[in-house]
matplotlib code that plots the C-alpha trace (Angstrom):
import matplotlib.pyplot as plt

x = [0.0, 1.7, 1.4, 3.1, 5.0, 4.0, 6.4, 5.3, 5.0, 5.8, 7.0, 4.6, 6.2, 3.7, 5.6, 7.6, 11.2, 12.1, 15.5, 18.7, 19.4, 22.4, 25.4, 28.3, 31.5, 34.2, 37.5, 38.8, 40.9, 38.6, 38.3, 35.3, 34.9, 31.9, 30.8, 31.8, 29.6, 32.1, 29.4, 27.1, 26.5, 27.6, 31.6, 33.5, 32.1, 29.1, 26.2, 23.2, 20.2, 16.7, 14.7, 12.1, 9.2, 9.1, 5.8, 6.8, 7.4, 9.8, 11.9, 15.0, 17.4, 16.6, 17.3, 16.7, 15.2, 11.1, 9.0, 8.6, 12.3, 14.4, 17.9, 21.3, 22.7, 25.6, 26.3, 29.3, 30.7, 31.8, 35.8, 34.4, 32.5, 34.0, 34.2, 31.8, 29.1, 29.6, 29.2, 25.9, 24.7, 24.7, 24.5, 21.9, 19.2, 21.1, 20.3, 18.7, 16.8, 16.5, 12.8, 13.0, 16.1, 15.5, 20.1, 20.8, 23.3, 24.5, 25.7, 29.1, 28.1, 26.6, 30.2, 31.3, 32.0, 32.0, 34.6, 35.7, 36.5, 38.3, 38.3, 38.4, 36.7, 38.8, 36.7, 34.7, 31.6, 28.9, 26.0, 22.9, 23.1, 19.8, 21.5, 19.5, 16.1, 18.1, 18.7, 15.6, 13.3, 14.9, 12.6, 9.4, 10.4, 10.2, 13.7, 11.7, 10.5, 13.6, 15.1, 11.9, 11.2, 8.7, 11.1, 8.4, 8.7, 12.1, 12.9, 10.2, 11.8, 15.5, 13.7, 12.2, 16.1, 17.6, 15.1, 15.0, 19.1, 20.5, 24.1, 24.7, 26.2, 23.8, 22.9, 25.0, 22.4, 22.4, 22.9, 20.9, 20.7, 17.7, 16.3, 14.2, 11.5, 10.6, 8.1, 8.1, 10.1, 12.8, 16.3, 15.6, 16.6, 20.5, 21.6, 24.8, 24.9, 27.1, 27.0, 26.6, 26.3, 24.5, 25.9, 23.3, 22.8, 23.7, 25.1, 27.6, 28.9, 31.8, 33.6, 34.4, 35.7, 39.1, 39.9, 43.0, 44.0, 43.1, 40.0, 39.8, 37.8, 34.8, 35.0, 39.1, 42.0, 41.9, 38.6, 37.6, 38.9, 36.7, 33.6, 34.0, 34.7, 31.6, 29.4, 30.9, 28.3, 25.4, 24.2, 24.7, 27.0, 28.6, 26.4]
y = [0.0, 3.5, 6.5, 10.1, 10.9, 7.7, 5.6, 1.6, -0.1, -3.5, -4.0, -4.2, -6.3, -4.2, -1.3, 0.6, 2.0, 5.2, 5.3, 3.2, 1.7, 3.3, 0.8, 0.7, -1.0, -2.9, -3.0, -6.7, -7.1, -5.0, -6.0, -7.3, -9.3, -11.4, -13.5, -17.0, -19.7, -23.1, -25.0, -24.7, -27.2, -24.9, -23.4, -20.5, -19.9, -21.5, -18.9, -20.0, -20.9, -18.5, -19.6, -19.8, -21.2, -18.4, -16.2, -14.3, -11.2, -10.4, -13.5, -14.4, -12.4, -9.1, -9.5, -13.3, -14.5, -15.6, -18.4, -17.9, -16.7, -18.7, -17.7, -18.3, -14.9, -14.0, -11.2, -8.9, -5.7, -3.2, -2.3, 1.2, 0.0, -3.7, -5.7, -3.5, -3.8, -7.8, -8.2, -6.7, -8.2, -11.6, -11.0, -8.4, -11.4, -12.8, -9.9, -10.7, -8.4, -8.8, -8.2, -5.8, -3.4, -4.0, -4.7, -5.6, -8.2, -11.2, -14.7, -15.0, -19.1, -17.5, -16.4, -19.7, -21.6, -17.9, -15.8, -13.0, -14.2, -11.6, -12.3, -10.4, -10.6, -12.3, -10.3, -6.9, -6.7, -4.9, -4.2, -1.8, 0.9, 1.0, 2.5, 5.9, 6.9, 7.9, 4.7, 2.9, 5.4, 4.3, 1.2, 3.2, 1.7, 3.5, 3.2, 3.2, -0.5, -1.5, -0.4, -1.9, -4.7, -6.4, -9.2, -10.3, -7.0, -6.7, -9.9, -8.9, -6.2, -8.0, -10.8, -7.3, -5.6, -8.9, -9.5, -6.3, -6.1, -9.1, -9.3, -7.4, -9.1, -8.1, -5.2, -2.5, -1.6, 0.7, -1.8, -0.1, -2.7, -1.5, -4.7, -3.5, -1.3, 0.3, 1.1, 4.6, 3.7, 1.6, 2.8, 3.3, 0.6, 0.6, 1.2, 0.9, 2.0, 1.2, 0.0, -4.1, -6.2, -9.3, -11.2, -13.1, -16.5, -16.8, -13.8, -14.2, -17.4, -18.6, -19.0, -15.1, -15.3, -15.9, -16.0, -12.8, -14.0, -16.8, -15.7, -14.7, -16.4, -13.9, -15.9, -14.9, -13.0, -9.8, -11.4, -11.2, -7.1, -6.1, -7.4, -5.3, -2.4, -3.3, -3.1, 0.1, 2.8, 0.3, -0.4, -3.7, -6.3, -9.8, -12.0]
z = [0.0, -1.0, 1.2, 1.7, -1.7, -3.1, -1.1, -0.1, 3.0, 1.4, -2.6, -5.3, -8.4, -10.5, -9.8, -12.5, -11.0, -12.7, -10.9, -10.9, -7.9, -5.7, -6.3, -3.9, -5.1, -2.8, -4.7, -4.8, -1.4, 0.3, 4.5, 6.1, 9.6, 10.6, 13.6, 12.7, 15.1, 15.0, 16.5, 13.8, 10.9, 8.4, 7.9, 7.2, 3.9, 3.7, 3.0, 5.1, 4.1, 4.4, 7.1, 4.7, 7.1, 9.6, 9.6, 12.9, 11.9, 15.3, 14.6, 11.8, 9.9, 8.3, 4.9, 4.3, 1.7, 1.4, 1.5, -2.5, -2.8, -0.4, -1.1, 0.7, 2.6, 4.3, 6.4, 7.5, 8.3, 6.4, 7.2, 8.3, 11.1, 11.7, 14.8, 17.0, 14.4, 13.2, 17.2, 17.8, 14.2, 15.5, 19.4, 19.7, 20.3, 22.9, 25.1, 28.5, 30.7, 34.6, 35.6, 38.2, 37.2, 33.8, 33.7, 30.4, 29.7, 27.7, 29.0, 28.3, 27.8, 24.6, 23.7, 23.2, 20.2, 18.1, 17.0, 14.8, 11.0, 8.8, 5.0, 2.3, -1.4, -4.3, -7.1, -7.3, -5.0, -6.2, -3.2, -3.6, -1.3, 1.1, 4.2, 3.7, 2.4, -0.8, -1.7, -0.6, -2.6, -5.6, -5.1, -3.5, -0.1, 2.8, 4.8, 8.1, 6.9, 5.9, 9.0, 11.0, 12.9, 10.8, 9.4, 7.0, 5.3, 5.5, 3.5, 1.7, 0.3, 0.1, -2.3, -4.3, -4.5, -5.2, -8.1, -9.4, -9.9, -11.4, -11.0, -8.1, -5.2, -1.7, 0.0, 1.8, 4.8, 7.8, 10.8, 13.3, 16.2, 18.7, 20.2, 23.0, 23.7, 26.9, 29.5, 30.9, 33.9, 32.0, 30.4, 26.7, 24.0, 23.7, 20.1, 17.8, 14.5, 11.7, 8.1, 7.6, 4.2, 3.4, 0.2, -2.0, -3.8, -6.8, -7.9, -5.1, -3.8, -1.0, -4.0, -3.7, -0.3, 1.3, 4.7, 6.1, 9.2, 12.1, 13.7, 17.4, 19.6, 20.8, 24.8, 25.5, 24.5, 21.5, 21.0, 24.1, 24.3, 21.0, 23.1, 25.6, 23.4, 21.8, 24.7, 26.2, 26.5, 25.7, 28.9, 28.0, 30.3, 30.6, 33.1]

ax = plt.figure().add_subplot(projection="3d")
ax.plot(x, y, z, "-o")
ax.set_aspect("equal")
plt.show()
């Protein structure tokens, strides 16, 4: 449904776009860093599947793919904002609030098993910019949706980009990472902000990754440090 200057709340594939999209290039050899979980089924590289079957629109990834358009993402920092924002990208739903003094804090059990992975691209990345209204209007969205909470509008509108720009590699997005809302008498929501990417089956495959260094564990040592960092001034803590 469009409203204001003709902007949409959700993508309409009847639409005609009048504009190009915004494109950002990353040079080959270009830096990113990610949250890499070692427990789970999938490795370095592996682009993980859409979690295709969820219909609650508070749960999943942002810009995963649909139940129609189920495509494989991956998602990373941009060398601009790095470790601070591929932190909160992953960790953000592992936030826990006390009842009572509303203390916000993660488990540092959650820690385990992650770390920070640094690679770098072996060819030309191409992402469409949607960190601003300027670049989401180029596709009637509205950037407050694409920086909402509805996840079913947010993929949504990643299976509408993706579709609407063959061969370009993702999206370049504004990482805002507010989890929480509050009563009157709580602390507001904590938030980061910084500039995140999600790569995008099939124009952009592990194939176009390489690993830069050994990754650092996110539980001890420098990984441990860049945690910390990333909590400071969050109100956020270990537990």
């Amino acid at each position: 449904m469009a409203s204001g200057k003709g902007l949409l709340d959700e993508p309409d594939d009847k639409v005609v776009l009048r504009e190009k999209p915004l494109v950002a290039t990353f040079k080959k050899g270009t830096p990113f860093v990610r949250v890499f979980n070692s427990a789970a089924t999938y490795g370095k590289f592996d682009f993980n599947p859409s979690r295709a079957s969820l219909t609650d629109p508070t749960q999943g990834n942002r810009f995963d793919g649909t139940n129609d358009d189920p495509f494989d993402v991956y998602y990373a920092a941009t060398p601009d904002t790095a470790t601070g924002v591929a932190f909160w990208e992953t960790m953000q739903n592992h936030v826990e609030v006390k009842d009572l003094t509303y203390e916000q804090f993660i488990f540092k059990s959650k820690l385990a098993g992650r770390a920070f992975l640094y690679f770098t691209n072996k060819r030309e990345l191409k992402l469409v910019d949607v960190r601003d209204h300027t670049g989401a209007r180029r596709f009637l969205a509205k950037i407050k949706v694409l920086q909402g909470d509805n996840r079913l509008l947010t993929r949504a509108w990643a299976s509408f980009i993706r579709r609407r720009t063959p061969k370009h590699h993702g999206l370049l997005y504004d990482a805002m990472m507010s989890r929480y809302e509050r009563t009157v008498s709580g602390p507001p929501a904590f938030q980061k902000e910084g500039w995140a990417v999600v790569l995008m089956k099939p124009d952009c495959s592990s194939d176009f990754l390489q690993e830069l260094a050994p990754h650092e564990p996110l539980s001890r040592g420098e990984g441990l440090l860049k945690v910390k960092q990333a909590l400071r001034g969050t109100g956020v803590g270990l537990g």
